[in-house]
C-alpha positions as CSV (number, residue, x, y, z in Angstrom):
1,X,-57.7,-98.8,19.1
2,X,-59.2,-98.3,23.0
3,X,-56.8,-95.8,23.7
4,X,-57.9,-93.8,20.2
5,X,-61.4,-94.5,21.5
6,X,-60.8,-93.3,24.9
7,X,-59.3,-90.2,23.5
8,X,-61.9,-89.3,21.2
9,X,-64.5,-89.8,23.9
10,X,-61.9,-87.7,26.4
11,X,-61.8,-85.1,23.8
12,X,-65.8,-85.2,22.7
13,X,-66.2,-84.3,27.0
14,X,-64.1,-82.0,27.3
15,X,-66.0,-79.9,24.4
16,X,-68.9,-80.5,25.4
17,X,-67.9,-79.0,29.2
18,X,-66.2,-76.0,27.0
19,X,-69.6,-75.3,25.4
20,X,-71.5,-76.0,28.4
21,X,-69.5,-73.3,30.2
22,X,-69.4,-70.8,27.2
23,X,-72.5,-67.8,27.9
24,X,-72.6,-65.2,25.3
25,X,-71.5,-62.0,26.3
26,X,-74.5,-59.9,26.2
27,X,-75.1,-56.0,26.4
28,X,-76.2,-55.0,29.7
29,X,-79.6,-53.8,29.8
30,X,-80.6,-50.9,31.7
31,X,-82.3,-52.3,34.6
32,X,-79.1,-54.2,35.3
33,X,-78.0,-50.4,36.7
34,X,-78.8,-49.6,40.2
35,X,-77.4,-46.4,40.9
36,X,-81.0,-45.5,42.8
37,X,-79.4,-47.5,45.6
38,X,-77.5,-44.8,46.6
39,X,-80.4,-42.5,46.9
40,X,-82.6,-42.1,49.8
41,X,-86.5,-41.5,49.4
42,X,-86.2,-37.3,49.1
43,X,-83.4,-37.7,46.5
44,X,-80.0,-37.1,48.8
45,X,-77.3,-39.2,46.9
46,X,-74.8,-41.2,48.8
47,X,-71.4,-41.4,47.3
48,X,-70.1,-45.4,46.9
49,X,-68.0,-46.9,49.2
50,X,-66.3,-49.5,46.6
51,X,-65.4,-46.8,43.4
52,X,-62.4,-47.8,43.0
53,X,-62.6,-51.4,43.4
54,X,-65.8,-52.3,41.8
55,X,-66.1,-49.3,39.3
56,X,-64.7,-49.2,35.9
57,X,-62.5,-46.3,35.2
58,X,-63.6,-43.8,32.6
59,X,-60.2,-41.7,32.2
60,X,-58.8,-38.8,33.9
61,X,-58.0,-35.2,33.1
62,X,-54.9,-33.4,34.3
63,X,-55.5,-29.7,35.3
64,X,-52.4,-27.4,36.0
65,X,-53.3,-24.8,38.3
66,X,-50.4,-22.5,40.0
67,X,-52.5,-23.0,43.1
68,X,-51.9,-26.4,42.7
69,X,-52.2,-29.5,40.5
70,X,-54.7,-31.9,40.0
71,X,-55.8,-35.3,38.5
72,X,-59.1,-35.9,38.1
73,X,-60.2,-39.7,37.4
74,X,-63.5,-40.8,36.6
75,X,-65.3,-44.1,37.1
76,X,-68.6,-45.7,36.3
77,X,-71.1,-48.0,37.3
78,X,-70.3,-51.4,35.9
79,X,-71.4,-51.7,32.6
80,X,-71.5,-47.9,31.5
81,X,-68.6,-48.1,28.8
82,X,-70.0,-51.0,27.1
83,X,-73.8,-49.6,26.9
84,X,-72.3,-46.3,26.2
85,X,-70.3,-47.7,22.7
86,X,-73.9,-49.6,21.8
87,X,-76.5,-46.5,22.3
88,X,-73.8,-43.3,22.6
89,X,-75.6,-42.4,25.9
90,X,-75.6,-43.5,29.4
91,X,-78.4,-46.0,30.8
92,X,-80.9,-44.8,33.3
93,X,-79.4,-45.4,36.6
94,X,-75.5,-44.4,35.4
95,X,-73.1,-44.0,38.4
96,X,-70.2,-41.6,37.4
97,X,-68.0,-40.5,40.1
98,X,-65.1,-38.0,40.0
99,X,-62.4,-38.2,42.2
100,X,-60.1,-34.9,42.3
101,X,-56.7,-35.4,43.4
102,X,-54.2,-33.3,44.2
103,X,-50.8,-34.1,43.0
104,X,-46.6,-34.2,43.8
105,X,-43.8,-34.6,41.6
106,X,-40.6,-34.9,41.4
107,X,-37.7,-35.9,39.1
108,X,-37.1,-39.1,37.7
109,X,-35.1,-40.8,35.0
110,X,-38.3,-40.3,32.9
111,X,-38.2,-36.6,33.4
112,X,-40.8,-34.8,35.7
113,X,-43.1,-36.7,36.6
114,X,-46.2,-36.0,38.5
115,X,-48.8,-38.4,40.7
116,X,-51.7,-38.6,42.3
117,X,-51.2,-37.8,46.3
118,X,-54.3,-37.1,48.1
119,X,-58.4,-37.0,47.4
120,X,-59.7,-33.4,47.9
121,X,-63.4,-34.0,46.6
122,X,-65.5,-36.4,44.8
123,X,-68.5,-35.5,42.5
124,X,-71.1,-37.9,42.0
125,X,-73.6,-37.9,39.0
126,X,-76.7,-40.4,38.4
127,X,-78.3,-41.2,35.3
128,X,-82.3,-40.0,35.7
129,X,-84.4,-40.1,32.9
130,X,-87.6,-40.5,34.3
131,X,-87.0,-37.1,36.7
132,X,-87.9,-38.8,39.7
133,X,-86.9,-35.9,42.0
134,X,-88.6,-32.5,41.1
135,X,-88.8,-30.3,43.0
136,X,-85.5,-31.4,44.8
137,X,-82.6,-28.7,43.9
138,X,-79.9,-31.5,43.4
139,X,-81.6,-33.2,40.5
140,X,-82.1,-32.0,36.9
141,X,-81.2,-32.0,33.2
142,X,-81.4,-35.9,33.2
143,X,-79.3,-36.4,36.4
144,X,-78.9,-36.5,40.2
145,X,-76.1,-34.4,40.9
146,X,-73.8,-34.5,44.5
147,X,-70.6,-33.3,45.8
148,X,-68.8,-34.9,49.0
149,X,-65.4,-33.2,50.5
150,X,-62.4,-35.1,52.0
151,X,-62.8,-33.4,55.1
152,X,-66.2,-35.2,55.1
153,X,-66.1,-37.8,52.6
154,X,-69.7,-39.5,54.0
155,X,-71.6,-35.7,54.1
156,X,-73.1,-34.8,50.8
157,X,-72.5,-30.3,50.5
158,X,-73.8,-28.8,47.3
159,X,-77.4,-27.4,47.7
160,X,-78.2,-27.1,44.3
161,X,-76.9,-28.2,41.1
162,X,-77.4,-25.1,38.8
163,X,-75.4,-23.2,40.8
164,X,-73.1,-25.8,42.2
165,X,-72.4,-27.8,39.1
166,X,-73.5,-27.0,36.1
167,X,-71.0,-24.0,35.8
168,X,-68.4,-26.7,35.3
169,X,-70.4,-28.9,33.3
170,X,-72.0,-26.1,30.7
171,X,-69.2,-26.8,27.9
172,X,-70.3,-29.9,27.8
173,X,-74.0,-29.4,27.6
174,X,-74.0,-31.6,24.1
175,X,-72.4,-34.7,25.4
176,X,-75.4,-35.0,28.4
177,X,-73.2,-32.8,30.7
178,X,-70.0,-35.1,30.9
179,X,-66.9,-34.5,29.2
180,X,-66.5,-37.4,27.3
181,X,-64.4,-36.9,24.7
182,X,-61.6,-37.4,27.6
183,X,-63.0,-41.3,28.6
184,X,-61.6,-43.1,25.5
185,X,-63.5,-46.2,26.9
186,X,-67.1,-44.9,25.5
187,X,-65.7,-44.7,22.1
188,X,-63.6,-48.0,21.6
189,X,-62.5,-51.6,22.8
């Protein structure tokens, strides 16, 4: 009988540290994005340091070009995908960073297969819905816009985002300006 008592009590604990321990998993709001941290007082973006560690990734692209290959991967702030699949838009404060690659192959028993081999630029966009920049040439159209090159990954170069970026981003105007019909993430579990 003590030992079925002991084990009910035992077993009554160890719930009760269970349920104690379980938190609900809850949306992140907003104001739990900080992609402003990156940006100085006049607006210059600095491109994160811990993208691939501490960023979730988005998807990637593969463009064949006869002047050579690339894989472009895409990663976001923590939190993006799963405010993204709740409200079908990105949060104030969105980090997405691009990372083009460019790519070597060779044969393998799967066929020919092709990887990733070294970074040649990253883009960086940030969520801005409040248009705290005007006036600076690099922000617009709901986001801060950047572009650094491996030859100087620390040294932000485009100079204005109308002519620097959104050539590339026009065909996807309707999505807010990212392509994401190619980050699976935003539309499932």
């Amino acid at each position: 009988m003590i030992s079925r008592i002991s084990f009910l009590i035992a077993t009554l604990i160890l719930t009760l540290v269970a349920l104690a321990a379980h938190e609900p998993v809850k949306a992140p709001s907003p104001a739990s994005f900080n992609g402003f941290d990156l940006v100085d007082k006049t607006g210059q973006i600095r491109k994160p340091s811990d993208v691939r560690d501490d960023y979730q990734a988005l998807g990637m692209y593969t463009v064949l070009d006869p002047k050579g290959d690339q894989m472009h991967v895409t990663y976001a702030s923590p939190g993006t995908a799963e405010y993204y699949r709740q409200s079908g838009k990105f949060a104030d404060g969105t980090v997405l960073v691009k990372e083009v690659l460019g790519t070597d192959h060779a044969q393998m028993t799967t066929g020919d297969a092709h990887w990733a081999s070294g970074t040649k630029v990253w883009f960086v966009m940030i969520k801005d819905e409040k248009q705290r920049y005007q006036g600076n040439s690099l922000w617009g159209d709901g986001w801060g816009w950047a572009l650094f090159k491996a030859d100087a990954p620390d040294k932000q170069v485009a100079t204005d985002y109308r002519k620097d970026c959104l050539g590339c981003h026009f065909p996807a105007k309707s999505s807010d300006w990212v392509y994401v019909k190619g980050y699976p993430v935003l539309s499932s579990k």
